[in-house]
N, C-alpha and C positions, 0 to 999 in steps of 0.2 A: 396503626397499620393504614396504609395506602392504598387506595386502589391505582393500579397499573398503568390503564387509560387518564386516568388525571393527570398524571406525571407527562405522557406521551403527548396531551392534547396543549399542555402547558408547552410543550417542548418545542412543537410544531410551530406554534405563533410563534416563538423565538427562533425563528427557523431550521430548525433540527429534521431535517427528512428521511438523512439517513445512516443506517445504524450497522454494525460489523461488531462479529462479538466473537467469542466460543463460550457455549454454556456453561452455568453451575447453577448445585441444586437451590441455592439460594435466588438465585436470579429465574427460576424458571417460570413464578407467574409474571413476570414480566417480560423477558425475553419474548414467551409466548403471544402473550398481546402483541410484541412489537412484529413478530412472524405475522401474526392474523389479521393486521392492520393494510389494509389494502391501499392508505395515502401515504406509506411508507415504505422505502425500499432496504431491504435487510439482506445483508451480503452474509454468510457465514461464514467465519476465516480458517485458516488452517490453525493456525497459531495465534499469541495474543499481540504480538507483534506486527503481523501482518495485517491484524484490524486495527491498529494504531495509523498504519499507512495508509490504508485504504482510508478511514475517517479524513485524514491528510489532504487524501488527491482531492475527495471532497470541497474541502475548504480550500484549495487550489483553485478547483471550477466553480465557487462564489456559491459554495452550500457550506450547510453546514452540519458535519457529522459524530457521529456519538460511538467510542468503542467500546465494549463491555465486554469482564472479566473474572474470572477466581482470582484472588490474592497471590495465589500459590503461581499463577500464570502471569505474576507484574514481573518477576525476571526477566520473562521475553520480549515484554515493551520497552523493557528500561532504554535498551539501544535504541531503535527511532524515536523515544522520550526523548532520549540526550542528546542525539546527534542527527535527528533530524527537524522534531519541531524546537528544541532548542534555539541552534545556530538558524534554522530558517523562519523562526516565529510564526510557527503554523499552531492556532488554539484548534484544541479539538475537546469535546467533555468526554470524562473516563468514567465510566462507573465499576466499579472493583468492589465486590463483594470481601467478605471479613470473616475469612475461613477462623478457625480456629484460635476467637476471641477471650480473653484471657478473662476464666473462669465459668467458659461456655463450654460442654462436653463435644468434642469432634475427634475424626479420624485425627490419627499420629502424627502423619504427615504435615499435617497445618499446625502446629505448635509453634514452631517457630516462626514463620511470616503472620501468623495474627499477633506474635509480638513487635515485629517489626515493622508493619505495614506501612503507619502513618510515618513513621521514621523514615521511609525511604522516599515516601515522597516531599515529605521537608528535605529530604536529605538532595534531590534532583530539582526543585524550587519549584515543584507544584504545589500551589496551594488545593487545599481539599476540606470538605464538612463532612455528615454525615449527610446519608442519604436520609430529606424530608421525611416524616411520619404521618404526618397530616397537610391534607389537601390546602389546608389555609397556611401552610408553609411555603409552597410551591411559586409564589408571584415573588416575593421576598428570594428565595434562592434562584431564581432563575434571572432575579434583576442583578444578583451580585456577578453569575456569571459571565452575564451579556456584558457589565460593567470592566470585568478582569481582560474579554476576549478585545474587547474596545482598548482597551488602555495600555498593554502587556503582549498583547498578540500571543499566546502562551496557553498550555491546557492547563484546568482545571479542572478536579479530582471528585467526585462523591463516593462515599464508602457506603457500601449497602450491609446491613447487619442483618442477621437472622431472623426472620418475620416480618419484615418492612413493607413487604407490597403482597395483596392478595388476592388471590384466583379471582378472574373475571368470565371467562370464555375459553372453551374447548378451543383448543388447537388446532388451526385451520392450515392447513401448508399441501401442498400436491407434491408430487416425487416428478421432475420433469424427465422425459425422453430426450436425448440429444443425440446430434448427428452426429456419427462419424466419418471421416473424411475414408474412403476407399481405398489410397494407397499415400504413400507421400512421393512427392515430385521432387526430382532431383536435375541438376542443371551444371552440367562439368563439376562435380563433385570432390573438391578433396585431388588433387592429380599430384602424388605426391610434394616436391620442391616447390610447385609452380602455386603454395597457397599465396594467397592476395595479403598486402598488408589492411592493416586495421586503419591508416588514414586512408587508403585507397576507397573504402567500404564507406567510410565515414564522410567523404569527398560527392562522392555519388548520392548517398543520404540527406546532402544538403540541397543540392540539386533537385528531389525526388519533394524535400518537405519545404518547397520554398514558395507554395503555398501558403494564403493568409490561412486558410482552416487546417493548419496541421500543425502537432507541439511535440515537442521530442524531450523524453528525459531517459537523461544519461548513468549509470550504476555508477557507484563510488569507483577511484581507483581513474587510470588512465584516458577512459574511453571519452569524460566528460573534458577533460585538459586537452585532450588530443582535438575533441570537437571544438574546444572553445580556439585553441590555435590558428584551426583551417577557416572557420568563418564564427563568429560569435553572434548571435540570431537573439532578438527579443525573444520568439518562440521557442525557446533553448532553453532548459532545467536541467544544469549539472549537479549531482545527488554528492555528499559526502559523509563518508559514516553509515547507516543504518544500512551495513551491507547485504544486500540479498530484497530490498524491499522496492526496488524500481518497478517490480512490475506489480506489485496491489498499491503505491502510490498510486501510478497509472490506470489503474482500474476504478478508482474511487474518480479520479478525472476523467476518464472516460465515462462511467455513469451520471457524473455530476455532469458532463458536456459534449452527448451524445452527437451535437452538429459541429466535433473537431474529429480530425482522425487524430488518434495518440499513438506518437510512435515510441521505445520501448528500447534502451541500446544496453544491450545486458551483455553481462560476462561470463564466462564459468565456473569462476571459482563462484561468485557470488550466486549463480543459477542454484548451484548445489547447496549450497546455503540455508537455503530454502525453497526446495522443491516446491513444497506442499502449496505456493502461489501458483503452479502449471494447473493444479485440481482445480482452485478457486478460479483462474479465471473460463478454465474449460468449462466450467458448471456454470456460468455464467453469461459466458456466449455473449461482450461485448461486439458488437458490431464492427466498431469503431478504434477496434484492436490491434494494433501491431507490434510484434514483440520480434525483436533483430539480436539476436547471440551472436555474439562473436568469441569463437572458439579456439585462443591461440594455447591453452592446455596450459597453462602457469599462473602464477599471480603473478605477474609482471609487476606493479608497482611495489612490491617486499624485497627484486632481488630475484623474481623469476623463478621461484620454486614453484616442482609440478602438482599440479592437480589432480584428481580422479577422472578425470571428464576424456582421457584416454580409452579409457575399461568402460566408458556408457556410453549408447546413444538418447542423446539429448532429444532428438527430432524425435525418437521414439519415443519418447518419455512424452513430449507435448503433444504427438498422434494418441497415443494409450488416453493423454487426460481430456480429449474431446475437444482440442484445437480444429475450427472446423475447415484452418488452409494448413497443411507444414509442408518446406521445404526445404530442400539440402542444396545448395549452390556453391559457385564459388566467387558469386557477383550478387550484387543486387538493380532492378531495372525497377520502372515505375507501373508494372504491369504487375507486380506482386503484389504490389498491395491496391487494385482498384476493386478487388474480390469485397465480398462481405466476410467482415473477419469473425471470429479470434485469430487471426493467421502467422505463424512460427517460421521464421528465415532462419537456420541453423548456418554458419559459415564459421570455415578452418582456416585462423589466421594467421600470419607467421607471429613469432614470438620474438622481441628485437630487446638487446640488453644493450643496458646505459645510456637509454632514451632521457632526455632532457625534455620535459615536458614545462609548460609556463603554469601556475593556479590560477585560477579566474580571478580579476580583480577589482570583481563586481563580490560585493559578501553575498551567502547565502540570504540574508534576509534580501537584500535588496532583489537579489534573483526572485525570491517570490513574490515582491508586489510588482517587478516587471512584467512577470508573468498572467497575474491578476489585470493589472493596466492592457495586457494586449490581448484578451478574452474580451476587453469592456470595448477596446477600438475595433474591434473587428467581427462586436455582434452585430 
């Protein structure tokens, strides 16, 4: 058995600062440590997906981050596993605890992923060990790591088994108070015919971010092809695949590089996706936050089938989750976003079929060391 802090202090010099998880009862004397560690900053995710991205932005903004898991909860990573740090060669370390180990007594429900565990992640081309048992294991694992993230650019796996790390310290954490914004501002709103197209938005957005201190990522799907068309920007991260996760990438970059503003170009089908990132970043309260939906009610890039995002409001949804700017427009200006954020631009877009759009023809990976390279010129 391990103590917690060893692990974390070992982690820290290898510069691991910061961590996104959702709990399990296996991971709790350590999760807890990582809560009550005050030189480490600990995002709690909705989902285990979303702490996969968040880890992400991390490593975007030249940190580097750790997501942690149940087994039962690697279904929801697999997507930004495979289709985010995959194609984009983002290493991040995963640790996945080992529910229902074969010939360990546990609930029903883990029988089958504690047989499959290490199989899926061989099977998606993460290499993985066990999680260390003894402190004199910990320089040995953490050099093979550093060794994998160096050579492979790609995550790397530790499986936590039942009894591996041991209570250290009471649980230290505080329940914050957060503000909420009063009412939400609206600005020509929605007038029926007359919504704005999605390059128009995206035209004024470049405009707005063409600032050295401002980086903009784009949600899978149109909005990143549409932006790379009008003007293609070093500052520019076109996302593909891990739909629904632009905005905890973006959070983990905006934590990891509080002196950028991070701009956020989301969609709605992928909004809905995954809500549960509006909670996480309203609880959060980056400063440095800007999140831009664009609202044309379809999934445009399938063929234009509709979405729910008719029957919601979205802008409510981000006022409810403690965004502490949201606004409903039918434009965007450079005055929205000099506030102190989380701040939410909701806008209704027209929906335009048989759009020929170009793919970027920059790959994904290379997108992320451009982006890395224009963080280092412009600190």
């Amino acid at each position: 058995m391990i103590r917690a802090g060893s692990f974390i202090n070992i982690a820290f010099d290898y510069g691991f600062n910061i961590y996104s998880g959702v709990p399990c009862s296996f991971l709790t004397p350590f999760i807890n440590e990582v809560i009550s560690n005050d030189k480490l900053k600990y995002i709690p995710a909705s989902n285990e997906g979303d702490a996969i991205a968040i880890a992400s932005g991390a490593w975007l903004g030249k940190k580097r981050g750790i997501a942690m898991m149940q087994n039962s909860g690697l279904g929801n990573a697999i997507s930004p596993l495979t289709s985010l740090n995959f194609p984009f060669k983002i290493p991040v370390l995963v640790i996945c605890t080992l529910r229902g180990e074969i010939g360990l007594r546990d609930e029903p429900q883990h029988e089958l992923m504690g047989q499959i565990t290490t199989q899926l992640f061989e099977e998606i081309r993460i290499p993985w060990e066990y999680f260390p048992k003894k402190s004199s294991e910990l320089k040995a694992t953490f050099s093979r790591v550093d060794k994998h993230f160096k050579a492979a650019s790609r995550p790397f796996a530790l499986i936590m088994k039942k009894g591996t790390c041991k209570d250290e310290n009471q649980l230290k954490q505080k329940r914050k108070r957060y503000y909420r914004v009063k009412k939400i501002k609206e600005f020509d709103y929605f007038q029926g015919t007359q919504k704005p197209t999605r390059a128009k938005i995206l035209s004024s957005l470049i405009n707005i971010t063409d600032s050295k201190k401002s980086l903009v990522l784009t949600t899978t799907g149109f909005s990143g092809r549409e932006l790379y068309q009008i003007n293609d920007g070093s500052n520019q991260f076109y996302m593909v695949g891990s739909m629904g996760c632009a905005p905890s990438l973006g959070l983990g970059l905006a934590i990891s590089r509080p002196d950028f503003k991070i701009f956020i170009v989301d969609g709605d089908g992928a909004a809905l996706m995954r809500l549960g990132n509006l909670a996480t970043v309203g609880s959060q309260q980056p400063k440095n936050f800007f999140h831009l939906l664009l609202d044309n009610e379809s999934h445009e890039s399938t063929g234009g089938q509709n979405t729910q995002s008719n029957a919601i409001d979205l802008a409510g949804v981000a006022f409810a989750c403690g965004y502490k700017n949201v606004i409903r427009s039918n434009f965007i200006k450079s005055t929205f976003f000099d506030t102190i954020g989380p701040t939410f631009v909701h806008i209704k877009t027209k929906s335009i079929k048989n759009i020929a759009l170009p793919r970027p023809s920059i790959t994904p990976a290379e997108q992320a060391i451009r982006l890395r390279n224009y963080l280092n010129d412009t600190t």
